[in-house]
N, C-alpha and C positions, 0 to 999 in steps of 0.2 A: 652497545647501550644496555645499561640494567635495567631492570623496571624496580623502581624506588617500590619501597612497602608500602601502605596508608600511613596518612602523616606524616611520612620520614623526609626531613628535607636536608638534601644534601650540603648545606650551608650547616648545618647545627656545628657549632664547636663545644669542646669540652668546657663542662661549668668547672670553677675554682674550687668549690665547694667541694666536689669530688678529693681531692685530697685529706678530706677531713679526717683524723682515723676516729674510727669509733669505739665507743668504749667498752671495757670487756665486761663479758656477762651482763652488760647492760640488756641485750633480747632476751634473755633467760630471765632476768628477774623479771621485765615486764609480760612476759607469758606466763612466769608463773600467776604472776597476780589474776588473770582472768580465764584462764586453762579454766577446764571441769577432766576433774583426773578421769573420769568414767565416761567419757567422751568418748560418743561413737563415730567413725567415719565412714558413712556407705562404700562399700569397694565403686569405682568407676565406673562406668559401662566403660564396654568394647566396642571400637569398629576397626571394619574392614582397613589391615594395610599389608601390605606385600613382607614377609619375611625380611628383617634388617641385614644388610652385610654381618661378619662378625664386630662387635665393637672394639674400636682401640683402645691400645692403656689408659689413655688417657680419659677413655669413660668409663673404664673400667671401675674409676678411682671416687665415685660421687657416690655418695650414697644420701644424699639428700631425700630430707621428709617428700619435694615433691618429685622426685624420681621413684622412691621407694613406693607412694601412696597409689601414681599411675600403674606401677610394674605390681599390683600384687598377687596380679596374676599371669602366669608368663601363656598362657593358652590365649589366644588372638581371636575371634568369633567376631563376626558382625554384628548392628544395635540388635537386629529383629532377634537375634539367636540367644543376647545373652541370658542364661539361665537365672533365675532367681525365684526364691519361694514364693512371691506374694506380686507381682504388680509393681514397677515403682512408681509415685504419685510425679504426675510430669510434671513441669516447671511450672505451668501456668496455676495450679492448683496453692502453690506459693502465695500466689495474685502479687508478687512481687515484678516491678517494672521499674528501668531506672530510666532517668530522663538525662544522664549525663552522657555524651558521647565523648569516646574517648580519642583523646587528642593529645596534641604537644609530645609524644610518646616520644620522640627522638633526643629530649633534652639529656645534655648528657651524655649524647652518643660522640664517637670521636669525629671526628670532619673524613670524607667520602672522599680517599685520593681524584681528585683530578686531573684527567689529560691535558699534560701540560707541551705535546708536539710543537707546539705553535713558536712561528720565529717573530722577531721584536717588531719586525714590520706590521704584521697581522695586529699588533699590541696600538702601533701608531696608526694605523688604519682604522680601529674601533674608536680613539678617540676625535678623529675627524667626522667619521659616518654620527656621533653622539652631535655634534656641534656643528654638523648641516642637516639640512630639512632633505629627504624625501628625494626631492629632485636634484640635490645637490649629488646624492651618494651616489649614483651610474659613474660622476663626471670622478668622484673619488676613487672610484674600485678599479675604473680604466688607466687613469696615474699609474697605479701600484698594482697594477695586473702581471706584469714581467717577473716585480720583484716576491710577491706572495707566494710559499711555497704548497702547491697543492690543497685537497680536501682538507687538511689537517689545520693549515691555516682560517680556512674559512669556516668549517666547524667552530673553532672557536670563536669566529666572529657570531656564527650563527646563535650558538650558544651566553655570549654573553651578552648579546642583545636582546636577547629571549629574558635575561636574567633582569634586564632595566626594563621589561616591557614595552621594549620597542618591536613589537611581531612585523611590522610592516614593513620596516626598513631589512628586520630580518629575512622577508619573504622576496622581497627585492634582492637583497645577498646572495640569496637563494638561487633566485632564477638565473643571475649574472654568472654563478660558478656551476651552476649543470650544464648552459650553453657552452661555455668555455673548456668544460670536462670533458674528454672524450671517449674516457673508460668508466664502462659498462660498471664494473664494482665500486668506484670510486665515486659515480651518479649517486649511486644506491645508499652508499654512505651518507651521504648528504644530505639524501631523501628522508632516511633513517631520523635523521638527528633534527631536521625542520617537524617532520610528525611528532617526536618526541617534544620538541621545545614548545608547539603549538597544545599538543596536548597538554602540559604542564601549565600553560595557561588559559586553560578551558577554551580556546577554542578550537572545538572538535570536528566544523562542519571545514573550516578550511585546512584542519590536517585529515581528512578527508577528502577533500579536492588537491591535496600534492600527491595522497595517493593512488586514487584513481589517474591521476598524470602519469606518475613513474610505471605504475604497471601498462598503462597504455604505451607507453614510449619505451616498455623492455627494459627499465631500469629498478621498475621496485619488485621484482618478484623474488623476493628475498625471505628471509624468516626474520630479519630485523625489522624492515618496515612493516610485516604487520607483523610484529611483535609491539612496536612502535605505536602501532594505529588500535590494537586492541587495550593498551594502557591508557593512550588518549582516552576513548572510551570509556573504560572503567574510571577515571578520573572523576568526570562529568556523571557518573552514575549510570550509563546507557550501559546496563551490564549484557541486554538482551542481545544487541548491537554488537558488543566486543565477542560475545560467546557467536556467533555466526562469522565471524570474522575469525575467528579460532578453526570452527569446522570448515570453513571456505580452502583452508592451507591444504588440504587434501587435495582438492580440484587441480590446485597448480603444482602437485609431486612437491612438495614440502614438508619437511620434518619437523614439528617443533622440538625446539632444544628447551632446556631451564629456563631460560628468559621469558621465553614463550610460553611456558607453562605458568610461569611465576607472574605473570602479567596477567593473563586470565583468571586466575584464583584470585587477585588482586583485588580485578573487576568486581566476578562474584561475590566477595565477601564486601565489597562497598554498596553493591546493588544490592543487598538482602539475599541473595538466592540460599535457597536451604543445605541446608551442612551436607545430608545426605549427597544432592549433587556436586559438590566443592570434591566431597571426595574420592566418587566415581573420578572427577577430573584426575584429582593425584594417583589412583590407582591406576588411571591409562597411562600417566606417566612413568609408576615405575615398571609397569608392565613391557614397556618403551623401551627402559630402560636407560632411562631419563633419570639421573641421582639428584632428589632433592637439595637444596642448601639451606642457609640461614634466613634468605629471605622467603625463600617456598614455606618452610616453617612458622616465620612470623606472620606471612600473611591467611594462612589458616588458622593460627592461634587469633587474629585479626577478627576471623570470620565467626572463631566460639565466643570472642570477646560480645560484641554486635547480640549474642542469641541467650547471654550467660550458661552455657553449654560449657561448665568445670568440667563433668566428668570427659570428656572430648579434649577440653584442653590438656586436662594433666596426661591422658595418655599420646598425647602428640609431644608437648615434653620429656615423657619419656623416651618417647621414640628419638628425638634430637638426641639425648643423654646413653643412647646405644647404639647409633650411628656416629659419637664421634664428635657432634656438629655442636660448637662454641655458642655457649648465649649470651645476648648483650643484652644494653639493660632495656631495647623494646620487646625481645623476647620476655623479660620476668616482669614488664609492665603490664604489658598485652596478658599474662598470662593470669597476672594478681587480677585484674580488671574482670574479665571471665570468671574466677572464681570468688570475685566479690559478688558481682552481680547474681550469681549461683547463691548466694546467701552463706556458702561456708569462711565465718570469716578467721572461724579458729583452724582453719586451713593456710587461708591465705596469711594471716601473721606466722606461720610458720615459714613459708617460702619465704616470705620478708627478712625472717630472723637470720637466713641460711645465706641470701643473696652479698653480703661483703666479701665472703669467699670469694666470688665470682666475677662479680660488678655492685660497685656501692650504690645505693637507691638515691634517688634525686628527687629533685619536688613533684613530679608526680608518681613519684611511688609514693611518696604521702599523701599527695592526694588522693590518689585511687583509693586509698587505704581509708583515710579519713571518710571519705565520701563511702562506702562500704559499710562502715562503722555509724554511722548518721543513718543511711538508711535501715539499717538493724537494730535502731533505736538504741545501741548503745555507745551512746555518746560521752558515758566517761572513757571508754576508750578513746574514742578521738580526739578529744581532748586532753589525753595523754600523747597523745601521738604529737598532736601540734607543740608539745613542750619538748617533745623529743627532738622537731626540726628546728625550735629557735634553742636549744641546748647546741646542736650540732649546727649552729650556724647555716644553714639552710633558708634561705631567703624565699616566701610564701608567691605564688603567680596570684592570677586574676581567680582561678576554679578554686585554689587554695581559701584564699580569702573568701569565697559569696559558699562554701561549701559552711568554713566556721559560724561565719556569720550566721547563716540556715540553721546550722545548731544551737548558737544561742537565742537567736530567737524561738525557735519550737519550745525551747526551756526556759521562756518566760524572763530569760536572763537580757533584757535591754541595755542595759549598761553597757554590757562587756559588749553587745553588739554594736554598742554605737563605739564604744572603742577600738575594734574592729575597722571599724569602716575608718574611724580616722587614720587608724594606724596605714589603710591601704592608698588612703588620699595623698597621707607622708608620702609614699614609697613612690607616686606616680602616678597611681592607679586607679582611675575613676569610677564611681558607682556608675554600674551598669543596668541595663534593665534586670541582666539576674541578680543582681544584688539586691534592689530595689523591688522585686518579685519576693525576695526571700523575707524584707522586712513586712512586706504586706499581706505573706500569709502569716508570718509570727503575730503581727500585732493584731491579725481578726482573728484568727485563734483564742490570743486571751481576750477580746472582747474590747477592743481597745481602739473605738471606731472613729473617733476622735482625730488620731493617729492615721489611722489607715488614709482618713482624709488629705491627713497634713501632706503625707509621704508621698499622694496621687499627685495632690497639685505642685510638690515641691519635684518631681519628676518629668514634669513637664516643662516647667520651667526652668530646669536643668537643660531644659533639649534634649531628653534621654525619651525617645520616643518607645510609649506603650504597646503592649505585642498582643498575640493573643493569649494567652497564658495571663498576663497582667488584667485587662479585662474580665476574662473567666474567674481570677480570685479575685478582684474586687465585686464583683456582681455574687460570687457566691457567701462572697463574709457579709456584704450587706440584706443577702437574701436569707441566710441564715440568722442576722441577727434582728429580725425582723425590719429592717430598713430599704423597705421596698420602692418607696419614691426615687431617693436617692439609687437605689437600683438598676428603677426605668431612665433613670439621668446617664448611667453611668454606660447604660444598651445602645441611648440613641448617639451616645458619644461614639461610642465603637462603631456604630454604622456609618459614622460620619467620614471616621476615620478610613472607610472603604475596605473593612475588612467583615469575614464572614462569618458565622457563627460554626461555631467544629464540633465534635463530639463531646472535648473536656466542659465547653459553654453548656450544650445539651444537657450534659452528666447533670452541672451542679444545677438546671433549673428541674431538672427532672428530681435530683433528690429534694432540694425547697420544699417541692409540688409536696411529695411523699410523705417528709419530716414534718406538715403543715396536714397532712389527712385527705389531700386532695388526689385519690390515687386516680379518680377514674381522669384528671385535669394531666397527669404525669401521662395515663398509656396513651392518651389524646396526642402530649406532644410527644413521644415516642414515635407513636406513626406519620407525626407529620415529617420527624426529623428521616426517619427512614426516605420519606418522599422525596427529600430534600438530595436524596443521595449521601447523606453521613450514615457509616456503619456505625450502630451501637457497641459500645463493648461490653468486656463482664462488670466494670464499674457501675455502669446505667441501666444492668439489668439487676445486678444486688441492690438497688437502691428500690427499684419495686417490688422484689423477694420481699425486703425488710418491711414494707410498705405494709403488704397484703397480710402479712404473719401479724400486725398490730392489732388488740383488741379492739373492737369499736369504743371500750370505756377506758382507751388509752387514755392519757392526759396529753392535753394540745401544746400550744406552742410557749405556754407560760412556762413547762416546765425546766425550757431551757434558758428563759432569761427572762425578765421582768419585763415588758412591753408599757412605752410610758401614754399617759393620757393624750398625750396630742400628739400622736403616732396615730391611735384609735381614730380619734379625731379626722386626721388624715386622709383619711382609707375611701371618702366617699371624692375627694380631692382629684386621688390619684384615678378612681374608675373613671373622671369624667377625661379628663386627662388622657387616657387611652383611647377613650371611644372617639374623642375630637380628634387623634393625634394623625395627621393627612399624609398616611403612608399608605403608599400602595403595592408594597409589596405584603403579600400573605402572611410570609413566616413573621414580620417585624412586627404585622398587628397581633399578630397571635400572642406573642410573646410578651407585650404590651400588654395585654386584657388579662395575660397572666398575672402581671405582677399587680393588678386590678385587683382580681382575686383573691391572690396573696392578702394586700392589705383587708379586703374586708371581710376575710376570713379572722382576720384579727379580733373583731368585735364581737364574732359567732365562733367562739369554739366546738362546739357541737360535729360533730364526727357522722358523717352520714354512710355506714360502712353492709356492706352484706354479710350475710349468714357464715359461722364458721366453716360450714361443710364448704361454703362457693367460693371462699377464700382458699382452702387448702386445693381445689379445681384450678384457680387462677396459678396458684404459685407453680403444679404442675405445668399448667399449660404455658407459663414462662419458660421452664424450663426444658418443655420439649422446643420452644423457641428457640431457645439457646444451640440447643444439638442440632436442629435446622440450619444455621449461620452459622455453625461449628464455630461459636463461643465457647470458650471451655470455662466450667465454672471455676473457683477460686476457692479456697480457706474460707474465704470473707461470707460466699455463698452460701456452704454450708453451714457457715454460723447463726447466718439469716435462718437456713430455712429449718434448723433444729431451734434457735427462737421463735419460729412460729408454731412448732407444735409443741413449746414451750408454755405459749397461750392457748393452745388449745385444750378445750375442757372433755374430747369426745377420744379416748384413746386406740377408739376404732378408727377415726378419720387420721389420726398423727402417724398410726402403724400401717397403713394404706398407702399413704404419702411415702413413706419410707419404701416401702416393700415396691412401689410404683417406681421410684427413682435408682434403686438397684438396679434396673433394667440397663440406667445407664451408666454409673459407677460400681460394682457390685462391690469393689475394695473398701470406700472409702463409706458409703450406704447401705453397703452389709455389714459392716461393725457398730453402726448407730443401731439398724435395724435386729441385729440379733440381739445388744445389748438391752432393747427395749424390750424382746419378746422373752428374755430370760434364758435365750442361747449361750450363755457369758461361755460355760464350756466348749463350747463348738468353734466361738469364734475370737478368744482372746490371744491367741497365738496372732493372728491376724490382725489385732486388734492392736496388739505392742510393734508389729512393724510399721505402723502406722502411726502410732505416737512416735516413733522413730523416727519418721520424716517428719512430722509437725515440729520435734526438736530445732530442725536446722532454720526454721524460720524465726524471723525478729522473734522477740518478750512480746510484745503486744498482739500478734498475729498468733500466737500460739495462745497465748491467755485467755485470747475471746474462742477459740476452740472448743481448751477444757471447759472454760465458761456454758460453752450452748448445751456442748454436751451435758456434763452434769446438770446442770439446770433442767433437762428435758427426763433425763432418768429421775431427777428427784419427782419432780411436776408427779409422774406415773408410775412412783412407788417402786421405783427398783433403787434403792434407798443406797443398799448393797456393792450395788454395780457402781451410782455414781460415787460411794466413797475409794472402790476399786480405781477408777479413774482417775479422780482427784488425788489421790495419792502416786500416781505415775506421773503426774505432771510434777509436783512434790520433789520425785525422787530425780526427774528431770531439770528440776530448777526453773521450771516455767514462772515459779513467781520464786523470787531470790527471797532468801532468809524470811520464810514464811515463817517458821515456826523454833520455840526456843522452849528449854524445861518452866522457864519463868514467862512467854510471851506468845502470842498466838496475832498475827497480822492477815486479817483478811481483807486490809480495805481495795486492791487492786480483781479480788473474787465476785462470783456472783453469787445470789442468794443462798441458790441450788447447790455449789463449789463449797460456797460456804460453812454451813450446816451439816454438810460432809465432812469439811475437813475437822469443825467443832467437837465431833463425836470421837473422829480418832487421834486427837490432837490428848484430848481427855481420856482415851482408851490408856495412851500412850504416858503420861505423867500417872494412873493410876499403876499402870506395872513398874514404874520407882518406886511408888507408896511400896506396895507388895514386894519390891524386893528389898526393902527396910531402909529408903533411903527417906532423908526428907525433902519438902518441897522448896521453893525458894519463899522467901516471906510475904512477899509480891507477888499476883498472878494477874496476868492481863489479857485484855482481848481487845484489838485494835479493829474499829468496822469503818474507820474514817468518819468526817465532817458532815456528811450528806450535804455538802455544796452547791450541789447541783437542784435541791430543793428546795418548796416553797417557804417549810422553816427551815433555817443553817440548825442544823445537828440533829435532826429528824429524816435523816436519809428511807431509802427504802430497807438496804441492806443491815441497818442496825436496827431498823424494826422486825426483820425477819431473825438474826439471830436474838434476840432480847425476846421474844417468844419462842424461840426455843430453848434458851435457858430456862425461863420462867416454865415452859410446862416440864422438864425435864426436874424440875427442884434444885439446879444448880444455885449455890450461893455465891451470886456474881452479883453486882449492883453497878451502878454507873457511876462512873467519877466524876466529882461534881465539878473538878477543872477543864473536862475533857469530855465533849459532849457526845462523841464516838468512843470511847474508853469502858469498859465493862474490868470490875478487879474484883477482887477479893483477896482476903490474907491465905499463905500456904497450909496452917494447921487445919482452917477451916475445912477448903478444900481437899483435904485429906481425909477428915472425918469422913465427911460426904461419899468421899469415893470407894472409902471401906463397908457402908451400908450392904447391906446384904441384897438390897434390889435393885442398888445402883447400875449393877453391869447390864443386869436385862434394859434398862434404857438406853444404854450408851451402843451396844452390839444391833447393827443397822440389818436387815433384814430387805431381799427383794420379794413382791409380791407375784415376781412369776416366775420360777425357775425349773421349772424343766418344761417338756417337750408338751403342749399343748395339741400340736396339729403334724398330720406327719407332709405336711406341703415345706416345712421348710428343710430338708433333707433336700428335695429338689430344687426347690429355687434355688441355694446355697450351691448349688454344679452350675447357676448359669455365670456365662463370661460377662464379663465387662465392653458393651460396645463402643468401639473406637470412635471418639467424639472428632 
């Protein structure tokens, strides 16, 4: 017996589709189109693996991107050893998570020979035992007891009653042909393959009582039954369970083989267990001397998938690719999957591109892909992609469709979404709850509550019953959009429903609380939820980072949406409403008086906030919270807590904060921190390895980075530094086609970014002038709509640049079509820029550059403590 990989079912046949040839240079021109030629690719880490045999010709002969990428270093070192200049920022710092679990991975795969021993009687004897009950099959198996020829026979009885879930008629089979057996190996067999087929069907406690039987009665003490019984195991998740049943084979002089190895890795990578110990595992194997195969491979490629651990996948892939060992397409599914989730995704379309050589991609290799692509926000790729597989005839599954779907709607694009769904209705394919989840965060997104209504009730009355996740975004788009009654409508449903509130529920009342000014109402349920036994994560602590970093003269809830009269109205409604509502449970009233709150916080915008100094205390002391519960902060975090000393007016208290928090990042907290103290020399070598990694994250997550940052160096006059910055992001493409001889596009910038980039955008069109060229006749500056304010096209961000042109004498005016638009003609602006005092305004300046104190020499040696 083998132990099948995760999700590999041995039924899978070849799809038709697989024939299709594909067309040439068709991957190359679609890489070209979104490649960045100056794309960097961090080399891999390393771990621990035993020296390969030599490779055969036949691996000799690949030189693939992801063979080449894993191997670029042929020196083998363990994680903790490998060398590198700076730190690398660990995954979680990404704050990237995906909620897609990877599945179906075996479509495609060719069908699993099976043992076909079995003679024609065994064939007529399954269909008797299918077409009597229970008590009929003893009077059947004794009939054709003479004529059945041994284990082989009954095996496959065993096995294809397993296959129609029938375990019980199976376990009866069972015990008719061990009585009947009388040899010791041929029990065992038997035993083998009941554990196995039992395990296959999650039940784990009674292929656990066959073998507790066999080994009491001298028949299972084999390495297939518990090879058998630790797969069962791992199946059902009980990885704790299969791993003690692993070490147990010592006791009884047992060697594990492959199977046995490959079963247990199996396990571990279905349970969670960390990479680290997966590979201890493999390395006692090859120490053993125990040669891995295809399925040991995939099922650790399995375990990096699960952790998005690329750099771990690609060099196990390599490792396959100099051993020798064939990959099919759940090796490069498993393997894209992990290296999506790792966020490189101009990686993973490389293995894509190279994959026809090998094995042709099937519907979830575009999936994965797609889903990759969507969560990195860049969705005109995925959207190419999906033209790619109805080009190539390639029929979409269920993850296919609710992955597109999810896309069009985040893009506001409805239509194609509902076309979408019909098209998947054609095919067979019913909206599911995640489909239904994905229209319901799109349409609260755009605000579109109406909607969100129609699609709660219209899903219910599908029979598609509501989960938690459906719940949590509906209570959060009505919590956000200030629709709080309907809120508490939508809480007491869920409770009804007998389900419990989880950390995502937590999360989104916790950021309401925040996003509405009520922080001290947030840490309140904070602790309760703690009580409650839900661990917080780094989401529900960035949402009070952000909280705390707000000025008390922030502006309230109006300024995300217009809040209508008889909502206001409302609010005294819904308080009575909670205090009556005859619940006895603690957490449901609490949360009830919350939404209380909420509403009549509506009518009092008034911000009732503490002193700056106690706010930048608070945000610390979250964050020594955090490294308590070893939460490791995120990108998102840091953005927070550089926009709160963004609003900070006391440059003593922002560089505190900072210099306090190096304690426990010093990589990522010493590059903010020296950039503010006007260390730029000391620490921008540091500082570019660092935009290095912010690279590999989505456009949006890298954006609000340089965002906080420059914003924070502007705030405090290192003017200099933040145009430094802003221009690496620039050169990184953090905002795509920012800047043009004739155009200047800041409306995805912050103020801070902004203003920055204004000076050397203008730096840069006046050294044309100067080198006698002309301008274009049109010059523009794009600051966007200010949408999101109280007047349309009176944003914040075009009032901050519009004063800074104005005090600069730039002759820019606002176009009177385009109420985000600032132009002028080219000759003018050329006049302008040849002035003679021009350059002295435009050439940005920090207000502290060199070495003020000689403490940061020292601090700058300390380490980074491991969070």
């Amino acid at each position: 017996m083998a132990s099948t990989p995760p999700h590999c079912s041995i039924t899978a046949t070849t799809k038709p589709y697989q024939n299709h040839q594909y067309p040439q240079n068709h991957f190359k021109s679609h890489r070209n189109h979104h490649h960045n030629n100056n794309r960097n690719q961090p080399h891999p880490q390393k771990f621990s693996l035993s020296k390969p045999p030599p490779s055969s010709s036949n691996a000799t002969k690949h030189t693939t991107a992801a063979a080449s990428a894993a191997s670029a270093s042929s020196a083998r070192a363990p994680i903790s050893q490998t060398p590198a200049p700076f730190p690398s920022l660990a995954p979680d710092f990404s704050g990237r998570r995906s909620t897609r679990f990877v599945s179906k991975m075996h479509l495609g795969r060719p069908k699993t020979t099976v043992n076909t021993r079995h003679t024609s009687v065994a064939e007529e004897v399954l269909q008797l035992a299918l077409l009597n009950g229970q008590t009929s099959l003893e009077n059947v198996l004794v009939s054709f007891e003479s004529k059945l020829c041994g284990s082989d026979d009954y095996t496959f009885l065993l096995r294809e009653l397993g296959n129609r879930g029938e375990h019980e008629k199976a376990i009866k089979c069972f015990q008719f042909a061990v009585r009947r057996e009388r040899r010791k190996n041929e029990q065992g067999k038997l035993a083998s393959a009941m554990i196995s087929i039992l395990g296959r069907l999650g039940k784990v406690e009674l292929a656990m009582g066959i073998f507790e039987t066999a080994l009491r009665e001298g028949y299972g003490n084999t390495v297939y039954a518990f090879s058998a019984l630790i797969s069962a195991y791992g199946r059902s998740g009980y990885y704790d369970e299969a791993i003690k049943v692993f070490d147990s084979m010592k006791n009884y002089g047992l060697k594990p083989n492959s199977v046995t190895y490959n079963a247990v890795i199996d396990a571990c990578g279905k349970g969670g267990v960390e990479f680290k110990r997966v590979v201890e595992i493999f390395d006692e194997m090859l120490s053993g001397g125990v040669q891995p195969d295809r399925i040991t491979f995939n099922s650790l490629l399995a375990v990096c998938s699960r952790g998005g651990l690329w750099e771990a996948a690609m060099n196990l892939f390599s490792e396959m690719v100099n051993r020798g060992i064939d990959r099919d397409i759940f090796t490069y599914n498993t393997l894209l999957d992990a290296v999506c989730k790792g966020g490189q995704m101009d990686l993973a379309f490389d293995i894509m591109a190279e994959m026809p050589a090998n094995v042709l991609p099937n519907v979830v290799t575009y999936s994965t892909m797609i889903d990759g692509y969507a969560k990195a926000s860049r969705f005109n790729d995925a959207l190419n992609l999906f033209n790619e597989m109805k080009f190539l005839g390639i029929g979409l599954d269920r993850v296919s469709y609710n992955t597109l779907l999810s896309i069009y709607a985040k893009l506001g694009r409805f239509e194609e979404a509902l076309d979408i769904c019909r098209e998947m209705e054609g095919s067979g394919i019913r909206k599911d709850v995640v489909t239904y989840n994905a229209l319901l965060g799109g349409y609260g997104k755009q605000g579109k509550y109406d909607e969100v209504r129609r699609l709660f009730d219209e899903m219910k009355a599908q029979r598609v019953s509501p989960n938690l996740l459906t719940y949590s975004t509906v209570i959060d788009v009505y919590s956000k959009g200030g629709l709080y009654e309907e809120a508490m409508d939508v809480f007491r449903e869920f409770k009804r429903a007998g389900l419990k509130a989880d950390v995502v529920l937590y999360s989104a009342l916790i950021d309401a609380l925040c996003k509405n000014g009520l922080v001290e109402s947030a840490v309140s349920l904070l602790d309760e939820m703690t009580k409650e036994g839900i661990r917080p994560n780094v989401v529900t602590y960035n949402s009070i980072i952000d909280a705390f970093g707000r000025s008390t003269t922030s502006e309230g809830l109006s300024d995300t949406g217009q809040i209508s009269e008889l909502q206001t109205k409302t609010s005294s409604l819904v308080i009575e409403r909670g205090i009556e509502a005859d619940l006895t449970d603690g957490e449901d009233n609490r949360i009830i008086k919350i939404f209380g709150q909420l509403a009549a916080e509506k009518g009092d915008q008034a911000k009732k906030g503490c002193g700056v100094k106690q706010e930048i205390l608070c945000i610390l002391e979250v964050f020594q919270k955090m490294h308590e519960l070893e939460i490791k902060p995120n990108v998102v975090t840091f953005s927070a807590i550089l926009n709160a000393c963004s609003r900070c007016d006391s440059f003593e208290d922002a560089s505190m904060l900072l210099e306090e928090l190096r304690l426990f990042d010093n990589q990522v907290y010493g590059v903010a921190h020296g950039l503010l103290m006007g260390y730029r020399e000391n620490v921008w070598i540091q500082a570019q390895s660092l935009f290095d990694e912010v690279k590999s994250m989505d456009s949006s997550t890298a954006s609000a980075f340089y965002n906080a940052l420059t914003d924070m160096l502007w705030h405090f006059g290192q003017k200099r530094g933040a145009q430094l910055v802003v221009l690496e992001g620039k050169r990184r493409q953090v905002w795509e086609n920012v800047w043009s001889n004739s155009c200047l596009d800041l409306h995805l910038m912050s103020s801070g970014a902004a203003r920055a980039m204004v000076h050397a955008w203008l730096l840069n069109i006046r050294s044309v002038v100067f080198e006698g060229h002309e301008l274009p006749k049109l010059l523009s500056i794009l600051t966007g709509w200010g949408k999101h304010s109280k007047v349309i096209g009176d944003g914040a961000l075009k009032r901050a640049v519009e004063a800074l042109l104005t005090g600069m004498g730039a002759p820019f005016q606002l176009a009177k079509c385009n109420l985000g638009r600032f132009i002028s003609n080219g000759p003018v602006v050329a006049a302008w820029l040849r002035e003679s005092g021009t350059l002295k305004l435009l050439v940005l300046h920090d207000d502290r550059t060199h070495l003020e104190n000689t403490r940061f020499q020292e601090i700058s040696n300390l380490q980074t403590i491991p969070l």
